[in-house]
N, CA and C atoms as a LAMMPS dump frame, in Angstrom:
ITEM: TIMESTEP
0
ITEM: NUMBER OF ATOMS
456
ITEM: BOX BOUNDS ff ff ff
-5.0000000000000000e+02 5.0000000000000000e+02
-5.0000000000000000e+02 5.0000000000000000e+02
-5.0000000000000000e+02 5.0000000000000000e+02
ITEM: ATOMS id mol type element x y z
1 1 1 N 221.973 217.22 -253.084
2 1 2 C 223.156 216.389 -252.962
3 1 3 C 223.478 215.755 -254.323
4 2 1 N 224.633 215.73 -254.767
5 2 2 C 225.009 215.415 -256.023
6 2 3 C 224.903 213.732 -255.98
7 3 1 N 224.884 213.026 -255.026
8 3 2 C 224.727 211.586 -255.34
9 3 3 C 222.983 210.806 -255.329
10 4 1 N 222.241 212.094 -254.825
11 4 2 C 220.947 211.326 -254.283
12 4 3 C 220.178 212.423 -255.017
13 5 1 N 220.153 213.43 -255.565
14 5 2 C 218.954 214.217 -256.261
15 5 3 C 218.966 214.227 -257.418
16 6 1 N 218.022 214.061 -258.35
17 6 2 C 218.199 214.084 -259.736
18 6 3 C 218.656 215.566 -260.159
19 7 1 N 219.635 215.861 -260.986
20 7 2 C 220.26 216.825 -261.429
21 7 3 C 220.727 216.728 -262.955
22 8 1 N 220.881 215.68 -263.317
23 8 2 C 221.523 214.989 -264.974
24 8 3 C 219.986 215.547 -265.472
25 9 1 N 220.316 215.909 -266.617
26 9 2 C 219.412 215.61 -267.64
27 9 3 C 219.441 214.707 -268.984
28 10 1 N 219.833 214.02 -268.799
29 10 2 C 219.961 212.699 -269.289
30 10 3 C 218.121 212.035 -269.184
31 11 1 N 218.233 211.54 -270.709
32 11 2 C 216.727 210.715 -270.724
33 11 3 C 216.496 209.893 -270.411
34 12 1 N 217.856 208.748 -269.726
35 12 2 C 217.405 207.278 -269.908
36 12 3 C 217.798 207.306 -267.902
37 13 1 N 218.497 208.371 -267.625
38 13 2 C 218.88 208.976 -266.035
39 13 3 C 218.973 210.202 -265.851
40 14 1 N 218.656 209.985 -264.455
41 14 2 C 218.316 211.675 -264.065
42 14 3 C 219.749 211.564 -263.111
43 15 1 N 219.906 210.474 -262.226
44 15 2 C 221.25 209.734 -261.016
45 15 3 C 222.286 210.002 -261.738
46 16 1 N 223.314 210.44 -261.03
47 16 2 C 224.884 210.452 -260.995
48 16 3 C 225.003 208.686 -261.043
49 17 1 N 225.792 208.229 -261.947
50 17 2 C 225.773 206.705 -262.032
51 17 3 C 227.269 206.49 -261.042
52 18 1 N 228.125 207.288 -260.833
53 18 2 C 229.382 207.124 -260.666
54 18 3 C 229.223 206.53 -259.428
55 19 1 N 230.012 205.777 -258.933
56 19 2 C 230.25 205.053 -257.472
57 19 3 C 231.009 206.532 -256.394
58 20 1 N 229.733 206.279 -255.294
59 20 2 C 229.492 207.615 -253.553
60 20 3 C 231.468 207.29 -253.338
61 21 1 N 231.827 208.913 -253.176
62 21 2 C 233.581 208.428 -252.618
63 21 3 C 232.967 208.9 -251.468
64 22 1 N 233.799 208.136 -250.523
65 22 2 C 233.818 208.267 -249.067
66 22 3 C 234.37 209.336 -248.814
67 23 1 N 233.732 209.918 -247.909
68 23 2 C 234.294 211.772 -247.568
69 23 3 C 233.094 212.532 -248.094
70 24 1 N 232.654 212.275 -249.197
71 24 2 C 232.193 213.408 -250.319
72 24 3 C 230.41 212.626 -250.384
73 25 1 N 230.22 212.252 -249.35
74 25 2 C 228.805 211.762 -249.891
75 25 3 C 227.562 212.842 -249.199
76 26 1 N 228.013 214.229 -248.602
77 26 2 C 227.431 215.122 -248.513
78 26 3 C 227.614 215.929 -249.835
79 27 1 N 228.302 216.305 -250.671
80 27 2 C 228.552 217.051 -251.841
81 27 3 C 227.086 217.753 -252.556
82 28 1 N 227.126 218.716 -252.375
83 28 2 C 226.323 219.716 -253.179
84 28 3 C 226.686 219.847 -254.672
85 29 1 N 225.987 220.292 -255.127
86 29 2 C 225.884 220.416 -256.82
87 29 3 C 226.593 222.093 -256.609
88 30 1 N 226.326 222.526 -256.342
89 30 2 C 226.965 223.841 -256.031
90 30 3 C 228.452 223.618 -255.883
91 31 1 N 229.114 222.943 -255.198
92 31 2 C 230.106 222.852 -254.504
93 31 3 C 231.088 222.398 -255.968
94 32 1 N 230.87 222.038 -256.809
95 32 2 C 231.348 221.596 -258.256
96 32 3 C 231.259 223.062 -259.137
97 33 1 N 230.703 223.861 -258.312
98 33 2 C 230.817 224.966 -259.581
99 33 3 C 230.989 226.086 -259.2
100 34 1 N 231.986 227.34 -259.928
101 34 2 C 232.71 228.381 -259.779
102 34 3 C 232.096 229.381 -260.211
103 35 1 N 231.246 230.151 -260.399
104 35 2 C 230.19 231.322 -261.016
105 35 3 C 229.824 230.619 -261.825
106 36 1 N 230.224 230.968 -263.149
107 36 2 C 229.943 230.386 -263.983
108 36 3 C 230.083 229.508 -264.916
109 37 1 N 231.129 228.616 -264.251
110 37 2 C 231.731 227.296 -265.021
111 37 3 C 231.839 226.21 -264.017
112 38 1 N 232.232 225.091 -264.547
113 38 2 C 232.424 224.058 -263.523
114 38 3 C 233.995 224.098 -262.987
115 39 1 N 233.839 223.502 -261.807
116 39 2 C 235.168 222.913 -261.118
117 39 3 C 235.901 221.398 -262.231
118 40 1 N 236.245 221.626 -263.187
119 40 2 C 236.257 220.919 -263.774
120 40 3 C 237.689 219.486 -263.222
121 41 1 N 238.253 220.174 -262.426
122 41 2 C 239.686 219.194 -261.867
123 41 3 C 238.36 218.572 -260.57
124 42 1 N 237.581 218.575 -259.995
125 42 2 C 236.981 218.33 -258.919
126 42 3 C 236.145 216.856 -260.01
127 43 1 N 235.271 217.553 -260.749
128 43 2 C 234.624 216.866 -261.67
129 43 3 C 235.345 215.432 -262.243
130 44 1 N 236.415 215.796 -262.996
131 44 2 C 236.805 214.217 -263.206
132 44 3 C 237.471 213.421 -262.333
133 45 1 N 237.53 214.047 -260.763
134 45 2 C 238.487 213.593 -259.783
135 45 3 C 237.253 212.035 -259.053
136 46 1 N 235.87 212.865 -259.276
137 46 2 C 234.894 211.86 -258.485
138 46 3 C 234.197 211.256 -259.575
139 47 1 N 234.074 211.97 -260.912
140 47 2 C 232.632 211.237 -261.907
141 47 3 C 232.998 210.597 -262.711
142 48 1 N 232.438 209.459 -263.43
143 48 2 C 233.259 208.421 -264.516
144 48 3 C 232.79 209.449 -265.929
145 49 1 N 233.047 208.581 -267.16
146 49 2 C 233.015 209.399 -268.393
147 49 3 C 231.367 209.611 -268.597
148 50 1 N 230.408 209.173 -268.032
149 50 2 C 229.561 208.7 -268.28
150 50 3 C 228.761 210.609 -267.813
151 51 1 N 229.344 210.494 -266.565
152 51 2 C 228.877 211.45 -265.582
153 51 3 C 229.089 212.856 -266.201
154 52 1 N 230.684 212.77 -266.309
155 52 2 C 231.268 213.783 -266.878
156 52 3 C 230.652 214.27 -268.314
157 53 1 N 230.238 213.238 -269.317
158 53 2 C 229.717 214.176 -270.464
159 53 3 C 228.014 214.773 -270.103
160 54 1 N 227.209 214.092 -269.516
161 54 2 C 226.511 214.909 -268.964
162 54 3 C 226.334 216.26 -267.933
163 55 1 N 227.706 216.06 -267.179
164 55 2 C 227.712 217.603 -266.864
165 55 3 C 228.033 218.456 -267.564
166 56 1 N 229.108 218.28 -268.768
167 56 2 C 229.308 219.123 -269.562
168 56 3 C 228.4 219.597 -269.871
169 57 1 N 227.448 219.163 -270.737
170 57 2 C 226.077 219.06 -271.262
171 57 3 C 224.84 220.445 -270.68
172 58 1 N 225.565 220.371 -269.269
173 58 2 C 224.521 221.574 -268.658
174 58 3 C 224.912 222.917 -268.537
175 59 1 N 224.153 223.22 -268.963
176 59 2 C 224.925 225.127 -268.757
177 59 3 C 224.289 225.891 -267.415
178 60 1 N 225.574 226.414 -267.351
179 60 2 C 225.649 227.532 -265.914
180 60 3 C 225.32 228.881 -266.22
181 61 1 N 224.02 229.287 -265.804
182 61 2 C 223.546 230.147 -266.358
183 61 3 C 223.465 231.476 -265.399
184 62 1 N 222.187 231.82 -264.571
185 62 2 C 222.525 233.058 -263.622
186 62 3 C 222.393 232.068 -262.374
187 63 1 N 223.344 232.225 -261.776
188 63 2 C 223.454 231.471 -260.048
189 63 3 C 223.684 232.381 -259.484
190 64 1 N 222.637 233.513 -259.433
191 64 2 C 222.409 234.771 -258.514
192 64 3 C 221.042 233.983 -257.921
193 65 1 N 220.139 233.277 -258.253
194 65 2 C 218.858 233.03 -257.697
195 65 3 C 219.313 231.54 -256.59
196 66 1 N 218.277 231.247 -255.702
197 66 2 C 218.599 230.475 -255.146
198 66 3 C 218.446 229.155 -255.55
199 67 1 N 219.29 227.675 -255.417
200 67 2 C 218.728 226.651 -255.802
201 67 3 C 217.753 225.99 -255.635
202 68 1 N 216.592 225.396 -256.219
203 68 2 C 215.913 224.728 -256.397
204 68 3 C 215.68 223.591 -257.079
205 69 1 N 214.996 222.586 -256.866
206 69 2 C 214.244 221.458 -257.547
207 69 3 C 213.462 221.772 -258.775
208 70 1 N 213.462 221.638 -259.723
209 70 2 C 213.278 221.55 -261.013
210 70 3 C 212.788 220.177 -261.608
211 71 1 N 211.272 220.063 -262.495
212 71 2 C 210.717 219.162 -262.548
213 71 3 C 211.336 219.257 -264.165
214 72 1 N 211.603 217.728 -265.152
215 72 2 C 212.218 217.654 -265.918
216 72 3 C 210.653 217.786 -266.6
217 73 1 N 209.486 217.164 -266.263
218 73 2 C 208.464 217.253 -267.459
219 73 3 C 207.39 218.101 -267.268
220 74 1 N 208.193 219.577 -267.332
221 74 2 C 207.213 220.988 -267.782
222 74 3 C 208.438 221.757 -268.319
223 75 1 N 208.419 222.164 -269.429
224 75 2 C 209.208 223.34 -270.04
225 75 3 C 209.866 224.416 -269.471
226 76 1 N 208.876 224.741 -268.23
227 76 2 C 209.509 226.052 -267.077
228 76 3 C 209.569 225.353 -265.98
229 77 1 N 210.075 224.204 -265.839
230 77 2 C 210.561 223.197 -264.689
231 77 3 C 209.958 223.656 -263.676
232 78 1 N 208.588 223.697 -263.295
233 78 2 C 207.72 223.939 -262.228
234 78 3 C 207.028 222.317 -262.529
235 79 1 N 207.672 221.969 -260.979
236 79 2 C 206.354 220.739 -260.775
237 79 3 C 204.875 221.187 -260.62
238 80 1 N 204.066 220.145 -261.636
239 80 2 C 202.952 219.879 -261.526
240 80 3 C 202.442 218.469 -261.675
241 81 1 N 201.51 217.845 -261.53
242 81 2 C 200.99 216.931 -261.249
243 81 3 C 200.923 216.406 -262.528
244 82 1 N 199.858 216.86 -263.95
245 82 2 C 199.779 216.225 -265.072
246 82 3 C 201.085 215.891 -265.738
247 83 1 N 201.786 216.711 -266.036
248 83 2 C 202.853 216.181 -267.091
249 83 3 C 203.686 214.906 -266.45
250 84 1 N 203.708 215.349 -264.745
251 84 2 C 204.406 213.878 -264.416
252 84 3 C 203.49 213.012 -264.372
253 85 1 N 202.186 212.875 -264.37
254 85 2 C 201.129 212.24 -264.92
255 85 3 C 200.923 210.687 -265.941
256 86 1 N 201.525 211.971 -266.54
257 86 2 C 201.401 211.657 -268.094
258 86 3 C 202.39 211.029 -268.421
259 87 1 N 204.125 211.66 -267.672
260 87 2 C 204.753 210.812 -268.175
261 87 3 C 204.772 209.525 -267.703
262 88 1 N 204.3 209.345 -266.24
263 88 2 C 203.827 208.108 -266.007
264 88 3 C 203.443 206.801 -266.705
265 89 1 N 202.035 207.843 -267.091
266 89 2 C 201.041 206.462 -267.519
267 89 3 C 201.73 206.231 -268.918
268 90 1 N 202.46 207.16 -269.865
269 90 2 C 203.071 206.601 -270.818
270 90 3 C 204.361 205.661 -271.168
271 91 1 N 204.909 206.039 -270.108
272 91 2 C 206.375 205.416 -270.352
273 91 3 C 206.293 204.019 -269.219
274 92 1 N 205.875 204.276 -268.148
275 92 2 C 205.945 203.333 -267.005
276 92 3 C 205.253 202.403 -266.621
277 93 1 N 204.048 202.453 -267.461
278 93 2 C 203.425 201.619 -267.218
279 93 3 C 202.518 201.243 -268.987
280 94 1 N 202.378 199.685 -268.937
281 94 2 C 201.854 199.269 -270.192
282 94 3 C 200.798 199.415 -270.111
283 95 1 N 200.207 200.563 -271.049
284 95 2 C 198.771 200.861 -271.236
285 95 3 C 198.219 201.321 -272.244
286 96 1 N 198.802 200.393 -273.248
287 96 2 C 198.372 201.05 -274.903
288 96 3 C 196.583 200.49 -274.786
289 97 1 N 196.05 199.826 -273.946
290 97 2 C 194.928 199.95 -274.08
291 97 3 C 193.896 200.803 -273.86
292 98 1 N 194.381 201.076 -272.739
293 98 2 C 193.701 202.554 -271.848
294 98 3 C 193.961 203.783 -272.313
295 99 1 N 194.981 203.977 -273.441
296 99 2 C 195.466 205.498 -274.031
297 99 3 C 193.874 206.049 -274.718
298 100 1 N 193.832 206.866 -275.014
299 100 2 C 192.56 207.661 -275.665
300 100 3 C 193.196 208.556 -276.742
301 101 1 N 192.398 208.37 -278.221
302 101 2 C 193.411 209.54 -278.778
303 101 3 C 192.324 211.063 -278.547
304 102 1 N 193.44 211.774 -279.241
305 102 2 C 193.304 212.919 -279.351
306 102 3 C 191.826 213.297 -280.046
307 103 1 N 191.442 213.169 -280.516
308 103 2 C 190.092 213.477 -281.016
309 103 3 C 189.025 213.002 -280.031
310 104 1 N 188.88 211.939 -279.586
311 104 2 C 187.775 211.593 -277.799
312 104 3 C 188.013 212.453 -277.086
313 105 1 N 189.387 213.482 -276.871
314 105 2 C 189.888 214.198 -276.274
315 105 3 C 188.634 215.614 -276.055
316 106 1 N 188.455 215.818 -277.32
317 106 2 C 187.481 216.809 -277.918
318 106 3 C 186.073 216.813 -277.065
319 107 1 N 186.086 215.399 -276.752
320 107 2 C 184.406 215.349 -276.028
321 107 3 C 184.262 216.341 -274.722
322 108 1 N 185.233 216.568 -273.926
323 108 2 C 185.182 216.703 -273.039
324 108 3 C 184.772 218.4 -272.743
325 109 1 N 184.791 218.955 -274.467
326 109 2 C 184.955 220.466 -274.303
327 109 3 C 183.317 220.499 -275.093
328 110 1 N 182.957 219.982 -275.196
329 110 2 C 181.188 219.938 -275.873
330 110 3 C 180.548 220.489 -275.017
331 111 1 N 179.522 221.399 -275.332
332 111 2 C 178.189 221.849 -274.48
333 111 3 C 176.804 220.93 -274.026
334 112 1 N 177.611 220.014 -273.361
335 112 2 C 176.507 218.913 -273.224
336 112 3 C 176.823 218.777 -271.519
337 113 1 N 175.687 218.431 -270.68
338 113 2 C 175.902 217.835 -269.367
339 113 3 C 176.987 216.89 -269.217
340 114 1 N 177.821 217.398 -267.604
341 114 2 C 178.969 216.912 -267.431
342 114 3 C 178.337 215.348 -267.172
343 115 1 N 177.761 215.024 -266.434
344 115 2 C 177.481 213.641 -266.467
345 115 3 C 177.116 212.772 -267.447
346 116 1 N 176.228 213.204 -268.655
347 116 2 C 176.536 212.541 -269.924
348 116 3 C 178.24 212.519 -270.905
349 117 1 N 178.689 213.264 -270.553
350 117 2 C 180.208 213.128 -270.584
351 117 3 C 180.798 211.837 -269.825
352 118 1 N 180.68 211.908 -268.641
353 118 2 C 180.967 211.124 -267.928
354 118 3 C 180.346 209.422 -268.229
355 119 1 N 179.293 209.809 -268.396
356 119 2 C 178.52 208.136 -269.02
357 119 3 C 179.293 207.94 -270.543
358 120 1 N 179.353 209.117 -271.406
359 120 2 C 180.051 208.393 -272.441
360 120 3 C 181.224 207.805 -272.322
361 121 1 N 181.936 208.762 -271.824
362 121 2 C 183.691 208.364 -271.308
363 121 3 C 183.306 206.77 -270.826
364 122 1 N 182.966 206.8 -269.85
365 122 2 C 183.101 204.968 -269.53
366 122 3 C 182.066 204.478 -270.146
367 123 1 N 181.386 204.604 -270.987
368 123 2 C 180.502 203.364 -271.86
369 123 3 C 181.881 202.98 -272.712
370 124 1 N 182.372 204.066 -273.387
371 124 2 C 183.513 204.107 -274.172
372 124 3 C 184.873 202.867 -274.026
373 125 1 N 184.483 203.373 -272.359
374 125 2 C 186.27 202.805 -271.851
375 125 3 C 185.759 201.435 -271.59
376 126 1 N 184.615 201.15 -271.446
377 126 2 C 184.248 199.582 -271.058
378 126 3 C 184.118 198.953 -269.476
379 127 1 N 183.892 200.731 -268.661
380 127 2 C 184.373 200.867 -267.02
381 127 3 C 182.415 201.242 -266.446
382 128 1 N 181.896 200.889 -267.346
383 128 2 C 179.972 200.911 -266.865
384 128 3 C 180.232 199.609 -265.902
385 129 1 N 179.242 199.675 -264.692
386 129 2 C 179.002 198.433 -264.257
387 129 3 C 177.842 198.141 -264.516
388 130 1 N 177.824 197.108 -265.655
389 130 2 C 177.095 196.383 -266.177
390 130 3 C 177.275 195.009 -265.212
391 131 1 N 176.099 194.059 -265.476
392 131 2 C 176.693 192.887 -265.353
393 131 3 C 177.882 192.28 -265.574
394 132 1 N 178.029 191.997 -267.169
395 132 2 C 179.279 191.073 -267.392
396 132 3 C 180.25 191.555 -267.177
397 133 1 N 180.678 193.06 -267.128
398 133 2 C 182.088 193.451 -266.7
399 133 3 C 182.495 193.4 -265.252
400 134 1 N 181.031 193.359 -264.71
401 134 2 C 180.948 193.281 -263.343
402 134 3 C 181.21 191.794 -262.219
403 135 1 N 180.414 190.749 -263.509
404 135 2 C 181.121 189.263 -263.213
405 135 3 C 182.289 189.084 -263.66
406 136 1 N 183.219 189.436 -264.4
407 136 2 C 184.859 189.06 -264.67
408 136 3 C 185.286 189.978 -263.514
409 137 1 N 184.937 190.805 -263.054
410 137 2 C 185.537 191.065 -261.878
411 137 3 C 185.41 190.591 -260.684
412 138 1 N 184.689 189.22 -260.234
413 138 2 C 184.044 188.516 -259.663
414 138 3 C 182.77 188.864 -258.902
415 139 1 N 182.064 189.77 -258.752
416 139 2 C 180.555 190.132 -258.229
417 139 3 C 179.97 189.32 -258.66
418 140 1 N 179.183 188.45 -257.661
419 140 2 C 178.329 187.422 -258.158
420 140 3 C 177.171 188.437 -258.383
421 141 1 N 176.561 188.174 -260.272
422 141 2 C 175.412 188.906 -260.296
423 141 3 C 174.691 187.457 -261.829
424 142 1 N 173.763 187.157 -262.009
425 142 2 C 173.303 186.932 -262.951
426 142 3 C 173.304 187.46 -264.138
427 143 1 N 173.12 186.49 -264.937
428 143 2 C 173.189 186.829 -266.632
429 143 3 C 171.705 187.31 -267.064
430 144 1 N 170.765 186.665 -266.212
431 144 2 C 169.229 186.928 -267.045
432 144 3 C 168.892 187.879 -266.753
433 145 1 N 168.135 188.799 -267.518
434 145 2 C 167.274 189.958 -267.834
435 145 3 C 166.464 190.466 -266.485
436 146 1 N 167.236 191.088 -266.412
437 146 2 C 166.102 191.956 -264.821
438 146 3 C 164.443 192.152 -265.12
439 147 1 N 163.561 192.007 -266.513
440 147 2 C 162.596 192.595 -266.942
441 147 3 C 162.082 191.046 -267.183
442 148 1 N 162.892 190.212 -268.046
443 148 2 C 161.996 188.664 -268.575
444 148 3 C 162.424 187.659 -267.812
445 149 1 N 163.344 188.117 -267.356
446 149 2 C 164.35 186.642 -266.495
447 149 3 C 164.738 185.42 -267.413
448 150 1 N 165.062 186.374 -268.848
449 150 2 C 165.789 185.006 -269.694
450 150 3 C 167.274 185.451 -270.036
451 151 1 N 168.387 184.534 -270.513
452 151 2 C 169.22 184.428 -270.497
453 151 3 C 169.446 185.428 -271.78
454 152 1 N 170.683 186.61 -271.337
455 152 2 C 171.209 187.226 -273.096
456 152 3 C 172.759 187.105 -272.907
């Protein structure tokens, strides 16, 4: 449906911004286009300028195959899980702390036991349950030494 599925490829919107006309709030994306061009008198009859230079923007290519949903973050617009992932944790949410660069990246392909991987990764990330990370998260546990029973 041209008012409710993302179809723009626009970066900052994927939504038709234009205000639903009454009558037309079933409208297909199809239904705007003629083989291989747009309905262009249909087009500026419902979309503001906004709308309109982004449809321009898209090309009509073979509409012999059937329509589908198309994921904007994989190159061959097949949804998958990581890249929308990714674009997630990068754009949507503040997490310049939690990012990892590219070189820690590397650990993960080493010939070493997956579980020492795994212990490095969170010694790394600061996600061990230790005590003290374990009391700011409120678990009541003591500070003193399981071995002397003095304070470190």
């Amino acid at each position: 449906m041209v008012w409710t599925n993302l179809w723009l490829r626009e970066d900052e919107n994927l939504y038709v911004t234009s205000e639903k006309i009454q009558g037309l709030e079933n409208t297909k994306v199809a239904d705007l286009m003629s083989g291989e061009s747009w309905y262009w008198g249909i087009i500026a009859g419902i979309f503001n300028d906004h709308d309109r230079k982004a449809i321009s923007k898209l090309a009509l290519l073979n509409r012999d195959g059937e329509d589908r949903l198309i994921s904007k973050f994989n190159r061959h617009g097949i949804y998958t899980v990581r890249p929308t992932y990714r674009y997630a944790t990068e754009t949507l949410v503040d997490n310049v702390e939690y990012q990892v660069s590219r070189e820690w990246l590397k650990m993960w392909s080493l010939k070493i036991p997956q579980r020492v991987k795994v212990f490095l990764w969170r010694a790394m990330r600061g996600v061990l349950p230790t005590r003290i990370p374990l009391q700011d998260r409120g678990v009541p546990c003591t500070y003193c030494c399981p071995f002397c029973e003095t304070n470190y």
